[in-house]
C-alpha positions as CSV (number, residue, x, y, z in Angstrom):
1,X,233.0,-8.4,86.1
2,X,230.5,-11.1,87.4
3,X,229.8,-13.7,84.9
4,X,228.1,-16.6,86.9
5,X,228.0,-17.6,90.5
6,X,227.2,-21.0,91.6
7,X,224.2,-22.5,93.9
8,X,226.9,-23.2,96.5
9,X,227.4,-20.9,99.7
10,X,230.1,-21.9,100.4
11,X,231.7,-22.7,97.1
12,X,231.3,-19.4,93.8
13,X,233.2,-18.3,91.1
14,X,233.3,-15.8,88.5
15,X,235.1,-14.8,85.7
16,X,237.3,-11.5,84.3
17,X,239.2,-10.6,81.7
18,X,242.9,-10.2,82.6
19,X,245.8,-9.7,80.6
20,X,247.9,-12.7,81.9
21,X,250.4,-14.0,78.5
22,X,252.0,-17.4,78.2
23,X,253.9,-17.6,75.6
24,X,250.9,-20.0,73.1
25,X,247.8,-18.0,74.4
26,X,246.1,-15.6,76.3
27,X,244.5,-16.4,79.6
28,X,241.3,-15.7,81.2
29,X,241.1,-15.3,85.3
30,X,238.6,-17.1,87.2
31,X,238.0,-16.4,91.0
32,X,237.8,-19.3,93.0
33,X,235.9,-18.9,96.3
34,X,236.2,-21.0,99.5
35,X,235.4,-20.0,102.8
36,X,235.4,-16.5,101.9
37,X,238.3,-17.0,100.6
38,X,239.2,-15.8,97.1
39,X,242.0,-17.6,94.6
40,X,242.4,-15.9,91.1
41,X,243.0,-18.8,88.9
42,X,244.0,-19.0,85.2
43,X,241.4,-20.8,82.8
44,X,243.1,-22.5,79.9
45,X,240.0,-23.0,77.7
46,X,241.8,-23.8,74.4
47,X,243.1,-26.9,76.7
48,X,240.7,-27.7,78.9
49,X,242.2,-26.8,82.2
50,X,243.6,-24.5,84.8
51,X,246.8,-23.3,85.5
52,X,247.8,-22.2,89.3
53,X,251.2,-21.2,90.7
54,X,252.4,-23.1,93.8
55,X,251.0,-20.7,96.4
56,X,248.0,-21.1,94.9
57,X,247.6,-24.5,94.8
58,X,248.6,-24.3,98.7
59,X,246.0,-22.2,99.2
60,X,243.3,-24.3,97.4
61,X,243.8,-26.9,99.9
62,X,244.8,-24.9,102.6
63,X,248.0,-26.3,103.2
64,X,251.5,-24.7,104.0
65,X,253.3,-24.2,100.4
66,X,256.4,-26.5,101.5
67,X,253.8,-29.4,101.9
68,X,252.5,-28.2,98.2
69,X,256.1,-28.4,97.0
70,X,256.6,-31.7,98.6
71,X,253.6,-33.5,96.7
72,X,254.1,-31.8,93.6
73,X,257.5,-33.4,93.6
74,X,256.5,-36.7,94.2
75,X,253.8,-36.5,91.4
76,X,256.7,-36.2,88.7
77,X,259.1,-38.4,90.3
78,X,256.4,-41.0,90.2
79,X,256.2,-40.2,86.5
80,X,252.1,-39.8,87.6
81,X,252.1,-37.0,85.4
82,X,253.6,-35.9,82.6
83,X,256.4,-32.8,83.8
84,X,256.7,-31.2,80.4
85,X,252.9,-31.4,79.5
86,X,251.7,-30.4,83.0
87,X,254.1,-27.3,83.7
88,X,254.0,-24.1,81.6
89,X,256.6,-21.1,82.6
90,X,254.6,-17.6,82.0
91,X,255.0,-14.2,82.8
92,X,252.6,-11.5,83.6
93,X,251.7,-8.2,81.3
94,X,254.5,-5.9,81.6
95,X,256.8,-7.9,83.2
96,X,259.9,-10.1,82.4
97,X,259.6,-12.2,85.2
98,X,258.9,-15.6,84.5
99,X,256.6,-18.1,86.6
100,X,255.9,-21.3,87.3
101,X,252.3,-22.6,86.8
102,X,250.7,-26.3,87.4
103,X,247.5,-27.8,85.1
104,X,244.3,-29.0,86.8
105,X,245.9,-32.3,86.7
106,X,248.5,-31.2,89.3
107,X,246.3,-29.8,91.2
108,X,243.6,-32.3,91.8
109,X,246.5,-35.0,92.3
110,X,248.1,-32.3,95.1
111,X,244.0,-32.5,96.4
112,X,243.9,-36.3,96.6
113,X,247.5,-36.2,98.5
114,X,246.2,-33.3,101.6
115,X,242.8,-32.7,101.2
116,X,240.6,-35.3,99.1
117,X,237.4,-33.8,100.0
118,X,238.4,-30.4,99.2
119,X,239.5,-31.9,95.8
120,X,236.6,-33.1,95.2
121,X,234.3,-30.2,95.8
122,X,237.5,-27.8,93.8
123,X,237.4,-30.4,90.6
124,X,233.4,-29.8,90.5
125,X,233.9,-26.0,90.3
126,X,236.7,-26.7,87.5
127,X,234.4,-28.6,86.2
128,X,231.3,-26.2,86.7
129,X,233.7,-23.4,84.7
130,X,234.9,-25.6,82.0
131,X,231.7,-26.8,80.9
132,X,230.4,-22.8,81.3
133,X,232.7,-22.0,78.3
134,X,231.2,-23.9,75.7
135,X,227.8,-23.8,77.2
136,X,228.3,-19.9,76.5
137,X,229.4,-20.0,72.7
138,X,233.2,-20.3,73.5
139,X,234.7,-23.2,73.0
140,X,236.1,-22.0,69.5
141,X,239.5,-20.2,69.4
142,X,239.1,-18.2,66.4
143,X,242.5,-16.6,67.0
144,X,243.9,-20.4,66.6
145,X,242.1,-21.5,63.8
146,X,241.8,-18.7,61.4
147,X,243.9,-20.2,58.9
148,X,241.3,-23.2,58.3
149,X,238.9,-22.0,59.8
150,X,235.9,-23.1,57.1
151,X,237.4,-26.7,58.4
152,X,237.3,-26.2,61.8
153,X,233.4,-24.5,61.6
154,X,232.5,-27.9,59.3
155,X,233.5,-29.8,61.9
156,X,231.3,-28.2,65.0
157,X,228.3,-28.4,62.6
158,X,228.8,-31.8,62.2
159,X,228.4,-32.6,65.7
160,X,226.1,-29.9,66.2
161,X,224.5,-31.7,63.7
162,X,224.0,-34.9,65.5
163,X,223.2,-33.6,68.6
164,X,220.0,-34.4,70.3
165,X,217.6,-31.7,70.8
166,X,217.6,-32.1,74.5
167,X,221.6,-31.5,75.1
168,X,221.0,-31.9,79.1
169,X,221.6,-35.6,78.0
170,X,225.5,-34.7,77.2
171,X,227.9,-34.1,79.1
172,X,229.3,-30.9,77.6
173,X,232.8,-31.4,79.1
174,X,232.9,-34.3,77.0
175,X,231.7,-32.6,74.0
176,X,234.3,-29.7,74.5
177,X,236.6,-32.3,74.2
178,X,235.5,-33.8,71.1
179,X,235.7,-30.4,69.6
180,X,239.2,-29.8,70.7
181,X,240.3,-32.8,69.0
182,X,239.4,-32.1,66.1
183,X,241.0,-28.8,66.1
184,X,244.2,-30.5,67.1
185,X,243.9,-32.8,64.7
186,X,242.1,-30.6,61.8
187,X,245.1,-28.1,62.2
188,X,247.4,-30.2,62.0
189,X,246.1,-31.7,58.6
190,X,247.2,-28.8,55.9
191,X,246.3,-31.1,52.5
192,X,243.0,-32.3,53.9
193,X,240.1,-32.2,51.7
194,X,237.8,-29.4,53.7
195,X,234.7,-30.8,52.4
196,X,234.3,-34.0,53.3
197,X,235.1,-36.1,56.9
198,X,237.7,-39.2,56.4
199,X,235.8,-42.4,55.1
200,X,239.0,-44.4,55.4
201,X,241.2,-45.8,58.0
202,X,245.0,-45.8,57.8
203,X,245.9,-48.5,59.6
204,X,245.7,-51.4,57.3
205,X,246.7,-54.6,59.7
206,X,245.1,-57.6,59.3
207,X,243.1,-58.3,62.6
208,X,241.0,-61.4,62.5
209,X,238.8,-62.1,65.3
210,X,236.3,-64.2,66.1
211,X,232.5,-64.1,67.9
212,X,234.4,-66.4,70.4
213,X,236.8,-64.1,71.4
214,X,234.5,-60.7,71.8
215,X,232.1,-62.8,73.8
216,X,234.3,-64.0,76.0
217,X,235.8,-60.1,76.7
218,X,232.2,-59.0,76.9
219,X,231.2,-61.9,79.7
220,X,234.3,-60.4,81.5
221,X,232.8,-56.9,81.7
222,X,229.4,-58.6,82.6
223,X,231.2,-60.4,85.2
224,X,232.5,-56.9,86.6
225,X,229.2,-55.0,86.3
226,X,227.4,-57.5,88.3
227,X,229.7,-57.8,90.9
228,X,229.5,-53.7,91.5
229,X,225.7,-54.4,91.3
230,X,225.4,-52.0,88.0
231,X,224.3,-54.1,85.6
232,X,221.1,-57.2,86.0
233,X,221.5,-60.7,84.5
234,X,219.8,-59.3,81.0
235,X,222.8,-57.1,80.1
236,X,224.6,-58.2,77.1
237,X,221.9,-61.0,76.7
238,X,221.4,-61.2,72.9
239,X,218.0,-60.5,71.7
240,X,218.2,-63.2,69.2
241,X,221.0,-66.3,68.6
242,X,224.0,-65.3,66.4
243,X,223.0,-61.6,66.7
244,X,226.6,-60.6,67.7
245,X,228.1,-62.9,64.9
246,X,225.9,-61.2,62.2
247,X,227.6,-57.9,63.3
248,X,231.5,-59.4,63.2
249,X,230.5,-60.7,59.9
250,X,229.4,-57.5,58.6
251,X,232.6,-55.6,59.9
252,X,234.3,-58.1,57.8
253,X,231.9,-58.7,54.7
254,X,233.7,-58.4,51.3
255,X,233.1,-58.6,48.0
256,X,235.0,-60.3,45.0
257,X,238.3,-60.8,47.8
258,X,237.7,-56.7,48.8
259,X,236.5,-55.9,52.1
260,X,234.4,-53.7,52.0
261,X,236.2,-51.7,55.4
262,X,240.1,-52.4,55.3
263,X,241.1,-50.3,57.9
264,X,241.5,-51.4,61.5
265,X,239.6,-47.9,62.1
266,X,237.1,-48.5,60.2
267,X,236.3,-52.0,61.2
268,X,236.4,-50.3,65.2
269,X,234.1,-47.6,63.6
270,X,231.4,-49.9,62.6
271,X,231.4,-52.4,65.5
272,X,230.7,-49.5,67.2
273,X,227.9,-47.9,65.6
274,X,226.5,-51.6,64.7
275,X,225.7,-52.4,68.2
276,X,224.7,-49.5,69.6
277,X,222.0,-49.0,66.6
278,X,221.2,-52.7,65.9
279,X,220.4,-53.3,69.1
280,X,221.8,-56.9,69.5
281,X,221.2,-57.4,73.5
282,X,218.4,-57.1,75.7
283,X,220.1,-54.3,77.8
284,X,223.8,-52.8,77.6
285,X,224.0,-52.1,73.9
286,X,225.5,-48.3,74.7
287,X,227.9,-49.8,77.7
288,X,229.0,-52.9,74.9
289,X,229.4,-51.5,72.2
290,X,231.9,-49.1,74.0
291,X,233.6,-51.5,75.6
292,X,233.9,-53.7,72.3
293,X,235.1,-50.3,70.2
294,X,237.9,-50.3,72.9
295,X,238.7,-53.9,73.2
296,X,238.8,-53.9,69.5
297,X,241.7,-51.2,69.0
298,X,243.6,-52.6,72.1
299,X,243.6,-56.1,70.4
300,X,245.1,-54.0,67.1
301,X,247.4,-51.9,69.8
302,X,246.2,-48.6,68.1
303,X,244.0,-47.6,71.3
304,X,245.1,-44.0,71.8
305,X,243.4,-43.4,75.5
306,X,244.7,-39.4,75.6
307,X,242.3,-38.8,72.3
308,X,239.8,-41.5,73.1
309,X,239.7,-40.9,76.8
310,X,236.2,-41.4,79.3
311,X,234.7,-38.2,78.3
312,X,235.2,-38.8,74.6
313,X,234.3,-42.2,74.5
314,X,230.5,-41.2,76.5
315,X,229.8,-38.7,74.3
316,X,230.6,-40.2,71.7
317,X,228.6,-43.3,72.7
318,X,225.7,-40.8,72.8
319,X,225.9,-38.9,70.3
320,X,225.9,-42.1,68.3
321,X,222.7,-43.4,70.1
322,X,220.8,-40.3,69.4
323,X,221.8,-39.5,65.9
324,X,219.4,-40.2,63.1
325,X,220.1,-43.3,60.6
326,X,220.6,-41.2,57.6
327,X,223.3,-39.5,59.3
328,X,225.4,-42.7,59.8
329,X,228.2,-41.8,57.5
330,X,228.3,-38.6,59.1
331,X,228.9,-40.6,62.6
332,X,231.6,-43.0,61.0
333,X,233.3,-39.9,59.6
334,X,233.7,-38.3,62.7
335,X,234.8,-41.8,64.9
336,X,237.5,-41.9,62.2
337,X,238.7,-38.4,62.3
338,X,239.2,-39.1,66.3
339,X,241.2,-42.1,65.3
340,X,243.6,-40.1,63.6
């Protein structure tokens, strides 16, 4: 059955129900076409990727299967990916026979290895029918979250929530993943109050930092924008003097000896939202006040960069442009629930 087929001539896919079981979910086939040539492909949706045996990942790149073999190889003796993350054994309907299959991951670093611009053109249909998923209504697993499943709905309405009117602005791969954080992390979470997003941090390390020291991190990435010609001299220019130190102090305000945010995470939460809302430079605010929500964690050595990766980290940048000031502890509350 035809779901969608892409602008491309030379480059289509569709989508069919198929009963292909691994042993944590079932699978859903999409047809990759190149050339004429069609590859059935398993879509993992619950985890963002695809799954492809080794003759299919020859195929892909047109390549002979003992070259296949011979990079896949190399990509886990390099340790360049993970083995045991990247490699699921499954069998098909019916059938006792067990076989290998290899995530997206493995197969775009296969692509880089024989055939980069083939890799390129096959991550954009990956891409083209991850993003399809949740475009369509999808993205939720009900089958996975059923137990807590009032949680896990609270939690897609609170980014719904947020969520400009015009979504074109997102990049819903990025948003997918948000979502499947929080189911990962939601699940996982059986006391958790299922009213009410975290307002708390756990980690309660004393990190003191000074204007000095952000400044000096953010004139490096100024440095590195300029030189790749993507920034102009008025990025990360403050819009008045001391408008970056007003934010630092705020992070750290207290009252009677208790600050008011204790938690690393929290702390990391605020900087964030503080200078993409406040608006403390000329141009950059979005582009700083991700970078500084990074550098900030990496000086506390809590940056997690699988659950805060570039997709997240965009999106969430966004969505935290775009939301509406009354819905600020709403955005803090979802920041720290991706901390966790």
């Amino acid at each position: 059955m035809q779901e969608n087929r892409g602008n491309s001539s030379e480059i289509n896919f569709c989508s069919v129900e198929y009963d292909m079981v691994s042993k944590t979910s079932f699978q859903k086939i999409v047809i990759y076409e190149y050339n004429n040539q069609e590859i059935r492909l398993n879509a993992d949706f619950k985890n963002n990727t695809i799954w492809a045996r080794q003759i299919e990942v020859a195929k892909i790149f047109d390549i002979d299967r003992t070259v296949a073999t011979k990079h896949i190889n190399k990509i886990f003796k390099d340790i360049e990916l993970d083995k045991e993350s990247n490699v699921q054994k499954m069998h098909f309907a019916n059938s006792d026979k067990l076989v290998t299959f290899y995530s997206l991951d493995v197969i775009l670093a296969v692509g880089y290895r024989a055939n980069t611009k083939r890799a390129i053109e096959f991550r954009r249909w990956a891409n083209s029918v991850l993003k399809q998923y949740i475009l369509n209504g999808y993205a939720i697993n009900r089958e996975l979250i059923k137990k807590n499943y009032q949680l896990f709905n609270n939690a897609v309405n609170d980014i719904k929530a947020i969520l400009p009117q015009d979504t074109s602005r997102i990049d819903s791969s990025g948003v997918l993943e948000i979502v499947n954080t929080f189911a990962y992390t939601w699940l996982s979470l059986d006391a958790y109050d299922r009213s009410v997003l975290p307002k708390k941090g756990s980690t309660l390390l004393k990190l003191d930092i000074t204007v000095d020291e952000l400044v000096k991190g953010i004139s490096v990435l100024k440095s590195k924008l300029l030189e790749e010609e993507s920034a102009s001299d008025l990025f990360a220019m403050e819009t008045h003097p001391k408008s970056i130190q007003g934010i630092i102090r705020s992070i750290y305000q207290s009252f009677e000896d208790t600050e008011m945010y204790n938690s690393i995470e929290e702390k990391a939460a605020n900087l964030l939202y503080l200078i993409i809302k406040n608006h403390p430079f000329v141009d950059g605010n979005k582009r700083v006040g991700a970078f500084s929500f990074l550098w900030y964690l990496q000086k506390a050595k809590i940056l997690n960069t699988l659950r805060i990766n570039p997709e997240v980290l965009t999106t969430l940048t966004i969505l935290v442009a775009e939301s509406k000031t009354k819905d600020k502890d709403r955005m803090i509350g979802i920041i720290l629930q991706l901390l966790k």
